[in-house]
N, C-alpha and C positions, 0 to 999 in steps of 0.2 A: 600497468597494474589496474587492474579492477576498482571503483569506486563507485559508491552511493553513498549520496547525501541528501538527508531527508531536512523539509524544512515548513512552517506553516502551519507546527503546533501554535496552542494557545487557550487563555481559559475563554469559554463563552457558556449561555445560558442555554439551558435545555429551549429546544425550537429552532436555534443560532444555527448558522452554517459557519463550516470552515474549509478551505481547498486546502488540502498539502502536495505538495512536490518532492518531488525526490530526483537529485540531477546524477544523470550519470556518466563518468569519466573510464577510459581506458577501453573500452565498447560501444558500440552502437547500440539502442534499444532494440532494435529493431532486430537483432542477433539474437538474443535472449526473451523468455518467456518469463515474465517477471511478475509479482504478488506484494500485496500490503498484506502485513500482518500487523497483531495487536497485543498487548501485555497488560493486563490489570492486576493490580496488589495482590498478589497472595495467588495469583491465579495461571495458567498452561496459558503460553504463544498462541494465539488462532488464528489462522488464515480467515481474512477478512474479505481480500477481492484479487484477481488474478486478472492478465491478458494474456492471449499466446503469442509467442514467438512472432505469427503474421500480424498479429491484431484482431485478425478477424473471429476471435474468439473469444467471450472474458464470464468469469462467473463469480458469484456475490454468494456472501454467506447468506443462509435464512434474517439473521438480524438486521441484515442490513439492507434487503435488498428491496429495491424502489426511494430510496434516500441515498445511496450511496454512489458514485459511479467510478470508475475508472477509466482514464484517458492517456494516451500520452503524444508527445509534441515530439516527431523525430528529429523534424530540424533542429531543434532544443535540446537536443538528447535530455528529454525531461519525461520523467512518469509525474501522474496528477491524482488524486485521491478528491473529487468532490463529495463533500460529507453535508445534507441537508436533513434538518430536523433533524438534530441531534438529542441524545437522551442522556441522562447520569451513566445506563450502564456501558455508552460507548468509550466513556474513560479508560485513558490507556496511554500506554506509550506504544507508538507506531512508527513500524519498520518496512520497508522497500527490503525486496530481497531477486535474487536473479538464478536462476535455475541454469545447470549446466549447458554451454550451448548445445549438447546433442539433443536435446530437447524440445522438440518445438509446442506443446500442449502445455498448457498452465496446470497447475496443481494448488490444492487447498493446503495440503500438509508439510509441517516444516523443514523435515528430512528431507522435504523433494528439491531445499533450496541449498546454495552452496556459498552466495556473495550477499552477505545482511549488509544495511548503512548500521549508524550509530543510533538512533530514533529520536523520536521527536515527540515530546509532551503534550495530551489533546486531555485537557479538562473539562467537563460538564457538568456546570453545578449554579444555582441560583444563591 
């Protein structure tokens, strides 16, 4: 069975950095082209950051991009979200998600995914 578990929320201060992880069971990463996504109050899912299938490919949302990155550790079967300088509006709760293996290109959109974790609470606020 398929599993993601996201981990490495937390409240910190605008400027703060946070890493999250997301471990995955049941698959290899390296099978799948996988994406962070994002939830805020009151607000639509958004793809935040994506890898593809080989790795050799990953894209950032406008907000995020040059402070955020994505990595993941195959030996680990672990995806990695580094979030630096962070801001209020990147509050959210964030999600790991895995796209069908026929797939090998990453996608920003949520429909494009098919395996969510349960997510993980990233606070920003002074």
């Amino acid at each position: 069975q398929l599993r993601l578990a996201e981990s490495g929320g937390g409240l910190v201060q605008p400027g703060e950095s946070l890493r999250l992880s997301c471990a995955a069971s049941g698959f290899t990463l390296d099978s799948y082209a996988i994406a962070w996504f994002r939830q805020a109050p009151g607000k639509e899912r958004e793809g935040v950051s994506c890898i593809s299938k080989t790795g050799g490919s990953t894209n950032y949302a406008d907000s995020v991009k040059g402070r955020f990155t994505i990595s993941r550790d195959i030996a680990k079967n672990t995806l990695y979200l580094q979030m630096n300088s962070l801001k209020p509006e990147d509050t959210g709760v964030y999600y790991c998600a895995a796209r069908p293996p026929i797939y090998r290109a990453c996608r920003m959109g949520r429909n494009d995914y098919a395996t969510w974790g349960q997510g993980t609470q990233v606070t920003v606020s002074s």
